[in-house]
C-alpha positions as CSV (number, residue, x, y, z in Angstrom):
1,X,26.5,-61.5,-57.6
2,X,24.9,-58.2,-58.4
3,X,26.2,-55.0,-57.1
4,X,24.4,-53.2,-54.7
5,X,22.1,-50.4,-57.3
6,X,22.9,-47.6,-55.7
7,X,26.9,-47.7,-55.4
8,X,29.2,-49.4,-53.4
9,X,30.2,-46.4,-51.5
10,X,26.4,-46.2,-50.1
11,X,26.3,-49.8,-49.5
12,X,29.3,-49.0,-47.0
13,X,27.4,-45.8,-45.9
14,X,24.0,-48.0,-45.1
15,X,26.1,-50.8,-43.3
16,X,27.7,-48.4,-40.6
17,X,24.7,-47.4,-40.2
18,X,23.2,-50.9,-39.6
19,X,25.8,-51.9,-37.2
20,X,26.3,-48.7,-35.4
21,X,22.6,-48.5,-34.8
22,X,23.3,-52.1,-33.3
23,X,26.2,-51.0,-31.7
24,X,24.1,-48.6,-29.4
25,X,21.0,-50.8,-28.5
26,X,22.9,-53.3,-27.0
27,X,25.7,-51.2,-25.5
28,X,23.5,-47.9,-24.6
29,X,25.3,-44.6,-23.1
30,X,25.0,-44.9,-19.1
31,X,22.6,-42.9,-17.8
32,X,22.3,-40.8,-14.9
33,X,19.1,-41.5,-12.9
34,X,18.0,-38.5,-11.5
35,X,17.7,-35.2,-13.0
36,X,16.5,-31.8,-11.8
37,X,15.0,-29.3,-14.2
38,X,15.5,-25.8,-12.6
39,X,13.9,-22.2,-13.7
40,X,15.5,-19.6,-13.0
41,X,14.4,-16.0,-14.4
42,X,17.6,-13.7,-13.5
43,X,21.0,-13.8,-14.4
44,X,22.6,-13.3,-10.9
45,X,21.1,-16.1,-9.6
46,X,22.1,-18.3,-12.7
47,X,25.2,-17.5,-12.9
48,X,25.6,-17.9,-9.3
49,X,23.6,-21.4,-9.4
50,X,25.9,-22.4,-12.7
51,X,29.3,-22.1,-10.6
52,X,28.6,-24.3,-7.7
53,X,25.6,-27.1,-8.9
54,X,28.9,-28.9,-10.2
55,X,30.2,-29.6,-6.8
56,X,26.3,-30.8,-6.1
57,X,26.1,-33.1,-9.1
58,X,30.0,-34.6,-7.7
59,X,27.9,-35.0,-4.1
60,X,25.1,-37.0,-6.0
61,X,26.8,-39.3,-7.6
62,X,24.6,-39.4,-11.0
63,X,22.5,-37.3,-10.4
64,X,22.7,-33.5,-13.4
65,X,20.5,-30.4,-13.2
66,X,19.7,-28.8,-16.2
67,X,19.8,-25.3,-15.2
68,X,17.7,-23.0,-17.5
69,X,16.8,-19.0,-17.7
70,X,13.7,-18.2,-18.3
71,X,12.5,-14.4,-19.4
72,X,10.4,-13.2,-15.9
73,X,7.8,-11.9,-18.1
74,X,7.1,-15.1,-19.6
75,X,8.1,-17.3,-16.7
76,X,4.8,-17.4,-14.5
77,X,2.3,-17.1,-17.8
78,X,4.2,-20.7,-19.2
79,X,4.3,-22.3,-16.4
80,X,0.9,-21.6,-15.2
81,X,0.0,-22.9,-18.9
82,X,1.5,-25.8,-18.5
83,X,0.3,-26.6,-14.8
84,X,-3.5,-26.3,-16.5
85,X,-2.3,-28.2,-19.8
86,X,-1.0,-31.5,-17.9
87,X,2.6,-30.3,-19.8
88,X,6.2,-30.7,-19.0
89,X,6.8,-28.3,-15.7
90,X,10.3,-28.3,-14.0
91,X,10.9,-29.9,-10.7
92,X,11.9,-26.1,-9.6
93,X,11.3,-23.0,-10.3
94,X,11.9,-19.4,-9.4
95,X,9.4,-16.9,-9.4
96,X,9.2,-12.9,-8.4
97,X,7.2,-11.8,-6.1
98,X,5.0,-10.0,-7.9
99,X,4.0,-13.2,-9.8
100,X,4.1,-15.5,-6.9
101,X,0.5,-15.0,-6.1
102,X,-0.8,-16.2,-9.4
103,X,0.5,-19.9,-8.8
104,X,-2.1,-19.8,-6.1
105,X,-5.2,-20.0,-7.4
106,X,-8.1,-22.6,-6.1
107,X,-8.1,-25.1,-3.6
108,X,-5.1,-26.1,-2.1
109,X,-4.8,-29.9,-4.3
110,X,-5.0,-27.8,-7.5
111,X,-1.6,-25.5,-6.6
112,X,1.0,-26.5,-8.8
113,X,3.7,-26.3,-6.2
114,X,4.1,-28.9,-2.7
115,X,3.7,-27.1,0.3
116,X,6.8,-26.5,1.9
117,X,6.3,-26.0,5.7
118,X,6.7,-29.5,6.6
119,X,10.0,-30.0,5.7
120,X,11.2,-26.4,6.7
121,X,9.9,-27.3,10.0
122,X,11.5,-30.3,10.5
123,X,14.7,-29.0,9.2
124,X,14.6,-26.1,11.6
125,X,14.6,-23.6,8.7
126,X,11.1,-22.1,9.5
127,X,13.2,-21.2,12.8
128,X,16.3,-19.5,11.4
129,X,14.9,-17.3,8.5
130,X,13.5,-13.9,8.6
131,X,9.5,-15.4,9.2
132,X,8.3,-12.1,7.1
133,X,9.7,-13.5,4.5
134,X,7.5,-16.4,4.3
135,X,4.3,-14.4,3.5
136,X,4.3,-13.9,-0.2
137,X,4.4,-17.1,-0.6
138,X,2.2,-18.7,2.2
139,X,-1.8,-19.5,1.5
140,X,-4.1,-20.8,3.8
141,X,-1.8,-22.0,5.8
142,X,0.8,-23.4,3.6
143,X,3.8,-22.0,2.2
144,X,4.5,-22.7,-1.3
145,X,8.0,-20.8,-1.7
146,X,11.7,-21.0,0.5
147,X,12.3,-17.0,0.0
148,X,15.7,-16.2,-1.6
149,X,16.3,-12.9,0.2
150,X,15.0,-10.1,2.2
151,X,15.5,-7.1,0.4
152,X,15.5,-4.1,3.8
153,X,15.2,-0.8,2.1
154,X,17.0,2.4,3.2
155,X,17.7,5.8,1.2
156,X,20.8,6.2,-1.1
157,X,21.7,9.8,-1.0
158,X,24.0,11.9,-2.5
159,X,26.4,12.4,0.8
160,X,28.6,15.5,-1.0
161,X,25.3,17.3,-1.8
162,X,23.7,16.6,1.6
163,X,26.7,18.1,3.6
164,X,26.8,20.7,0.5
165,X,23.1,22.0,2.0
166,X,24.0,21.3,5.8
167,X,21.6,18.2,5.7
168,X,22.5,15.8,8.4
169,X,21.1,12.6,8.2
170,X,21.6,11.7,11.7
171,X,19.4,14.0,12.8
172,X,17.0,12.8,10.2
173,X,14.6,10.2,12.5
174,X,11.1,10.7,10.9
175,X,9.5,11.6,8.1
176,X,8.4,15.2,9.5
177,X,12.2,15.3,9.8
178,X,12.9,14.6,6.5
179,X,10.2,16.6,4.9
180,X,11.2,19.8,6.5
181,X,15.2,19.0,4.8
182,X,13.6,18.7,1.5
183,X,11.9,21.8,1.4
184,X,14.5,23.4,2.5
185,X,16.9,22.2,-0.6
186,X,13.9,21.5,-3.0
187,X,14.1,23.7,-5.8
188,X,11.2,23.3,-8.3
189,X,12.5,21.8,-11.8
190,X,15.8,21.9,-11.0
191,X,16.3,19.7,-8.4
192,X,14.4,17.5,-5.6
193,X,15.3,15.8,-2.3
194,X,14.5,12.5,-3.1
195,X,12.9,10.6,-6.6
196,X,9.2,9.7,-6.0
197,X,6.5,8.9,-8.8
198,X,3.0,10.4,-8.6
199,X,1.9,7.5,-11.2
200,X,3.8,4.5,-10.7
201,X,2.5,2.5,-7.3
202,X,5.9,0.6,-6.8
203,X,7.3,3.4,-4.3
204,X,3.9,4.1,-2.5
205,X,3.9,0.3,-2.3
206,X,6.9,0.6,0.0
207,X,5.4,3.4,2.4
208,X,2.3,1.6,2.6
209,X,4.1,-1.9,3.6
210,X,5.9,0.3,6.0
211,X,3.0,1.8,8.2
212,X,1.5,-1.7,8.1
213,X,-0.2,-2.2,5.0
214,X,-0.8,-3.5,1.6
215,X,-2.7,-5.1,-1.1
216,X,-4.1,-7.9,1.0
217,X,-4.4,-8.9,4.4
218,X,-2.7,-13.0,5.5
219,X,-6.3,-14.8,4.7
220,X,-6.2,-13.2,1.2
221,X,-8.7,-10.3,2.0
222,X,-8.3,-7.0,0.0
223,X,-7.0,-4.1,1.8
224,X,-6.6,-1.3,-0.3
225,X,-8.8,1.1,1.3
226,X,-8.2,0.1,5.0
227,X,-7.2,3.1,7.4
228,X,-3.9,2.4,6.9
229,X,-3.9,3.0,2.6
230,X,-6.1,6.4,3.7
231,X,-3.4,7.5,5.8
232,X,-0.7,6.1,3.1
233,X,-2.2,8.3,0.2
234,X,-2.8,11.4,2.5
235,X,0.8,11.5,3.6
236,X,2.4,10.8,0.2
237,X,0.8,12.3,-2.6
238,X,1.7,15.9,-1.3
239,X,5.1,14.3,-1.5
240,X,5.0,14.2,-5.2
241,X,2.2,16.9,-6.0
242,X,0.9,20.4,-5.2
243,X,3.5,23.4,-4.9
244,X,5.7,21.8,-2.2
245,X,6.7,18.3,-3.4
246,X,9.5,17.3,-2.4
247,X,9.8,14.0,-5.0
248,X,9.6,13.6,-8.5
249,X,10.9,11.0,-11.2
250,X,12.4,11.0,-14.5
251,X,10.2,8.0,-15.7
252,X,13.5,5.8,-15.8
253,X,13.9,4.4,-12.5
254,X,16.7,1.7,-13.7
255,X,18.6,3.3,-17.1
256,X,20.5,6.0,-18.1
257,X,18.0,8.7,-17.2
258,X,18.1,8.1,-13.9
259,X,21.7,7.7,-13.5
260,X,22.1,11.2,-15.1
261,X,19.6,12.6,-12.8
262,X,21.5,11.5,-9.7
263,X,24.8,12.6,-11.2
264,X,23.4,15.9,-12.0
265,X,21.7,16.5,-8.4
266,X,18.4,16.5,-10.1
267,X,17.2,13.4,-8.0
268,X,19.0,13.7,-4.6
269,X,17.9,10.4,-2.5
270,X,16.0,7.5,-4.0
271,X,14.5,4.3,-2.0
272,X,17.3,1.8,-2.1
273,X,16.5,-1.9,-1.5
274,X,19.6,-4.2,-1.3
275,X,19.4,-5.2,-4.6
276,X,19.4,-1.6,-6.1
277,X,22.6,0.1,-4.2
278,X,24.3,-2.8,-6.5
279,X,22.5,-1.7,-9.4
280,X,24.1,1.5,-8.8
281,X,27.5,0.2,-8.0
282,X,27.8,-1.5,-11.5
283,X,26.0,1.4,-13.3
284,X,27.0,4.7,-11.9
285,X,30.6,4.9,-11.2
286,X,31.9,8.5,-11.2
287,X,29.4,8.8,-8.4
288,X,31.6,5.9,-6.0
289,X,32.4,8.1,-3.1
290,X,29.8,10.3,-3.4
291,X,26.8,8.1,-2.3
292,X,26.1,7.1,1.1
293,X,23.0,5.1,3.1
294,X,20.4,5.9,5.8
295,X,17.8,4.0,7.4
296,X,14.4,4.9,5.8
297,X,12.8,7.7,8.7
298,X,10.1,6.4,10.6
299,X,6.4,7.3,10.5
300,X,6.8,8.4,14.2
301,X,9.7,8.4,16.6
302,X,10.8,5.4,17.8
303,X,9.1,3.5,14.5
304,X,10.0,0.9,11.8
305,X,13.1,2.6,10.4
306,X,12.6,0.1,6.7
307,X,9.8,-1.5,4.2
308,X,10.6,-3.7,2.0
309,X,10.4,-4.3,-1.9
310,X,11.1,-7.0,-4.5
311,X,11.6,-10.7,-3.7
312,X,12.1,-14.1,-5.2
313,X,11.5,-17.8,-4.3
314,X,11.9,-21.3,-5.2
315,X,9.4,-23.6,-5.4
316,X,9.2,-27.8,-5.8
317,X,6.5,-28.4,-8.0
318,X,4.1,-31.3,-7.9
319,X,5.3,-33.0,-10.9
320,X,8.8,-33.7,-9.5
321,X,9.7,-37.4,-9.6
322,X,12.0,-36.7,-6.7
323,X,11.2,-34.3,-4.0
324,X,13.7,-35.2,-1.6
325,X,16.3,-34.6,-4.0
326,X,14.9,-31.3,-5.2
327,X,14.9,-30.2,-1.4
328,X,18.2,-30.9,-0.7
329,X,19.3,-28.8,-4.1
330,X,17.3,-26.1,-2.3
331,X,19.2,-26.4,0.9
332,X,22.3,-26.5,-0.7
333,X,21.9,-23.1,-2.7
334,X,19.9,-21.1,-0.1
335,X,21.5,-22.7,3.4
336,X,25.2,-23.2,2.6
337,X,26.8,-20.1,4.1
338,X,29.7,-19.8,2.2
339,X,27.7,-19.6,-1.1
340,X,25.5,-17.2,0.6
341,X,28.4,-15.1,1.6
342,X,29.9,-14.7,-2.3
343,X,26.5,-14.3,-3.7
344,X,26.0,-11.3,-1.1
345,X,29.7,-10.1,-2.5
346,X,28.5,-10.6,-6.1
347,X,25.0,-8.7,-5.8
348,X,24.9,-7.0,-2.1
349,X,21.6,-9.3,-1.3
350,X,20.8,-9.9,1.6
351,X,19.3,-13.9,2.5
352,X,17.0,-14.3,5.3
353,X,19.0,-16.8,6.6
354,X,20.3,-15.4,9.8
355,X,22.5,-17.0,10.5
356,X,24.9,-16.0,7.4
357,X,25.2,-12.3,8.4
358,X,28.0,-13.6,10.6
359,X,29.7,-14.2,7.6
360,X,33.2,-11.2,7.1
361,X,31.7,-10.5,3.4
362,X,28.2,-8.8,5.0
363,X,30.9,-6.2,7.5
364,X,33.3,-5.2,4.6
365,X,33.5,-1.4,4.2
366,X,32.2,-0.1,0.7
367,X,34.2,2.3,-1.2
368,X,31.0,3.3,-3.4
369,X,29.3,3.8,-0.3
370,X,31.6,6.4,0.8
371,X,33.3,3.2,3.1
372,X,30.1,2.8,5.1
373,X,29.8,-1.1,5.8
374,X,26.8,-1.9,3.6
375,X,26.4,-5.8,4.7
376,X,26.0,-4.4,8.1
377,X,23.7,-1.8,7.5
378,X,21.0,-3.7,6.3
379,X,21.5,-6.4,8.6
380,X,20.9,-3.9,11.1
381,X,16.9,-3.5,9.5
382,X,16.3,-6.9,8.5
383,X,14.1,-7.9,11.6
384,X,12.1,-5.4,11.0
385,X,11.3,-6.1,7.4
386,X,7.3,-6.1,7.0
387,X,5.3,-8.8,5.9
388,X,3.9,-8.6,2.5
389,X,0.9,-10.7,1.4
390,X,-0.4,-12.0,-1.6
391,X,-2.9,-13.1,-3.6
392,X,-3.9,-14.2,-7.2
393,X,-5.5,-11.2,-8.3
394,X,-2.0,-9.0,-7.4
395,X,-1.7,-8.0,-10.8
396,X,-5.1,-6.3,-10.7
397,X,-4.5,-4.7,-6.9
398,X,-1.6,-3.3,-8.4
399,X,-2.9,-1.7,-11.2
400,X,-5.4,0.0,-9.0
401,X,-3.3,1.2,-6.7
402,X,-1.1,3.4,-9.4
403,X,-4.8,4.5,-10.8
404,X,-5.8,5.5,-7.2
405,X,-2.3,7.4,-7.0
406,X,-2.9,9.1,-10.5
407,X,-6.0,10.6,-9.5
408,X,-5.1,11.6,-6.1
409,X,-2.4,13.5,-7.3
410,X,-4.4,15.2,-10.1
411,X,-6.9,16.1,-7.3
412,X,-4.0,17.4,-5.0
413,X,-2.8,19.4,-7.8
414,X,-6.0,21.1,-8.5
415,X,-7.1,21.9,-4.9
416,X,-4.5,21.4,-2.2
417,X,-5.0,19.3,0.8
418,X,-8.4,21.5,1.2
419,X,-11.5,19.6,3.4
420,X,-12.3,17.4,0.5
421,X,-9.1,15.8,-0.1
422,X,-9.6,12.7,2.7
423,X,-13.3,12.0,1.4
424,X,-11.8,12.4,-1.8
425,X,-8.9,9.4,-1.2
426,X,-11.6,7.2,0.7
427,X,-13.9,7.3,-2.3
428,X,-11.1,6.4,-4.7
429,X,-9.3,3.8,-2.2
430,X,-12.8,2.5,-1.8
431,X,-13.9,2.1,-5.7
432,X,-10.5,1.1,-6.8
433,X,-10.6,-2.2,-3.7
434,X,-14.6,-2.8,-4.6
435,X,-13.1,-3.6,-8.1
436,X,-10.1,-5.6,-7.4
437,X,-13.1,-7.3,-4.8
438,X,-15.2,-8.0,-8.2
439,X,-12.7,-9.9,-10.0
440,X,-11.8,-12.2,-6.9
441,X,-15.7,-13.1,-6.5
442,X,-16.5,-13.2,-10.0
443,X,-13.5,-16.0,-10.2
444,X,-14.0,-19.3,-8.4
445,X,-10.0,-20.0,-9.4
């Protein structure tokens, strides 16, 4: 008998092979049935997700989900790609708020995600979360999105420089209030009452949300030159321009710029969604003790004493093979209370469940926060969170907005608040929404 030509040893080598490969088509690796793909674009929420979708998987016996982050800047542009391609999508998926609007483009059969509303209904959900909540990520009628939090704002303030310059911030109800306190402790280039851009829209964003207004109105209309947006511009660009600002920025509203800037009493007060005072917390420690929270003032006495800004939801998208299942994964990480509870410990997030602000973890004092109870306090302004609508051409109204501030300001700068200024913002309001206009009527998507 002839020997095999290439060896003995590689005649050994090719029958393992042989009968291994055998081996596994008739005695395959049990599979689980079911599996969930799940975006998720930051690294809270997945580490978060990571530590209890275990005890999920052991409720659903066979079931895995293949958690997976995601960069946000290339989230929404991928999976919008693959939602027009016919390509692999995930059965859910996180999006920010800003991005949100995007996924909503065309009639309602051609949005990538299911609608929701039925089944929060049913489940009583639609009755037991902050409702605000629901508009980013509602169109016509639908809601596409189960909101992850609620994200109140208030100011953060440097409590030791406050009561350093006999600023009380219980006396501080409006913003005539706290105008008049920042003049009097402003000192040009050296240091300012609170941080403010004059270029960057994503704080005038807040004060327009909070008098009532925005980019669009709930049927998708744009807004950005309604009374409200006038009256918006007026009263903050003279925040942040002419001789008696009261705000300016360092450019760096996140790094180590704006850190120094607080520790320094450059910058001292800055708009503090939830998610920010932890940003701080985890950032900035020589200033725990030194820092303290106050509602945001009102437009006028008695008003909304918050805005809002930021957001995230989660969305089942229309190529899941198993809806139900994908549901009840959402109920479980947004619904259970006791996850909601640690999550809130772990990032100071606040969910629009209201039912969870029961919970011991959202009434612990705060050492950073000079002991204040920081659950508690924005509790307190969650019901009066505003609304903030969407729509796919966000991106655009946004961008227009921070041009309409830029040129504002430089206006304000050259000639004051003089008899021309409110023409002056209407005109610019009104060419900067006729644009954003254009590109929704020029796009039958």
């Amino acid at each position: 008998m002839k020997s095999f030509p290439f060896g003995n040893a590689t005649l050994c080598i090719l029958l393992l092979t042989l009968l291994s490969g055998l081996w596994i088509a008739v005695q395959p690796a049990p599979q689980r049935p079911v599996t969930l793909t799940y975006w998720v674009f930051a690294r809270p929420h997945y580490d978060a997700y990571r530590r209890v979708i275990p005890q999920f998987e052991r409720d659903h016996p066979g079931v895995t989900v293949d958690l997976q982050l995601v960069s946000n800047s290339a989230l929404a542009t991928r999976l919008q790609a693959a939602f027009q391609a016919d390509l692999d999508v995930p059965d859910l998926c996180e999006l920010e708020i800003g991005s949100a609007g995007t996924m909503f483009r065309g009639p309602l059969k051609d949005v990538g995600f299911i609608n929701l509303k039925p089944r929060l209904e049913q489940s009583g959900l639609y009755d037991r979360i902050v409702r605000a909540r629901f508009a980013p990520y509602t169109s016509r009628g639908e809601i596409f999105g189960m909101p992850h939090d609620v994200h109140p704002v208030q100011i953060a303030y440097r409590r030791d420089l406050f009561e350093k310059y006999g600023v009380d911030p219980g006396k501080i109800q409006t913003w005539d209030d706290f105008i008049a306190a920042g003049r009097k402790i402003t000192i040009p280039g050296k240091q300012y009452m609170i941080e403010l851009s004059d270029s960057d829209s994503v704080s005038l964003e807040s004060f327009l949300l909070q008098r009532g207004g925005g980019y669009f109105d709930s049927a998708g209309n744009v807004i950005l030159d309604n009374e409200a947006a006038v009256k918006t511009m007026e009263f903050y660009v003279p925040l942040v321009a002419g001789p008696h600002k009261i705000g300016n920025t360092v450019g760096d509203m996140y790094g180590a710029q704006f850190g120094k800037a607080l520790e320094d009493g450059y910058e001292m007060s800055f708009l503090c969604p939830d998610w920010r005072s932890r940003m701080v917390e985890d950032n900035y420690g020589r200033l725990s003790g030194k820092m303290a929270l106050m509602p945001l003032p009102a437009v006028a006495l008695g008003g909304t004493r918050t805005t809002t800004w930021g957001g995230t939801m989660v969305g089942i998208t229309k190529r899941c093979h198993n809806p139900d299942l994908a549901w009840a994964l959402v109920q479980y990480l947004y619904t259970d209370k006791a996850q909601l509870a640690q999550r809130f410990s772990d990032t100071n997030i606040l969910p629009p469940l209201e039912a969870a602000w029961k919970q011991p973890a959202f009434q612990r004092p705060n050492p950073f926060w000079s002991g204040q109870r920081l659950g508690a306090s924005y509790v307190e302004l969650a019901p009066q969170v505003p609304p903030r609508f969407t729509a796919p051409e966000i991106d655009t109204a946004q961008a227009k907005l921070s041009e309409a501030l830029v040129t504002c300001a430089a206006y304000y700068n050259r000639h004051g608040g003089d008899s021309g200024f409110d023409p002056f913002v209407r005109s610019t309001l009104r060419q900067c929404a006729d644009r954003v206009r254009a590109v929704k009527a020029r796009n039958p998507y």
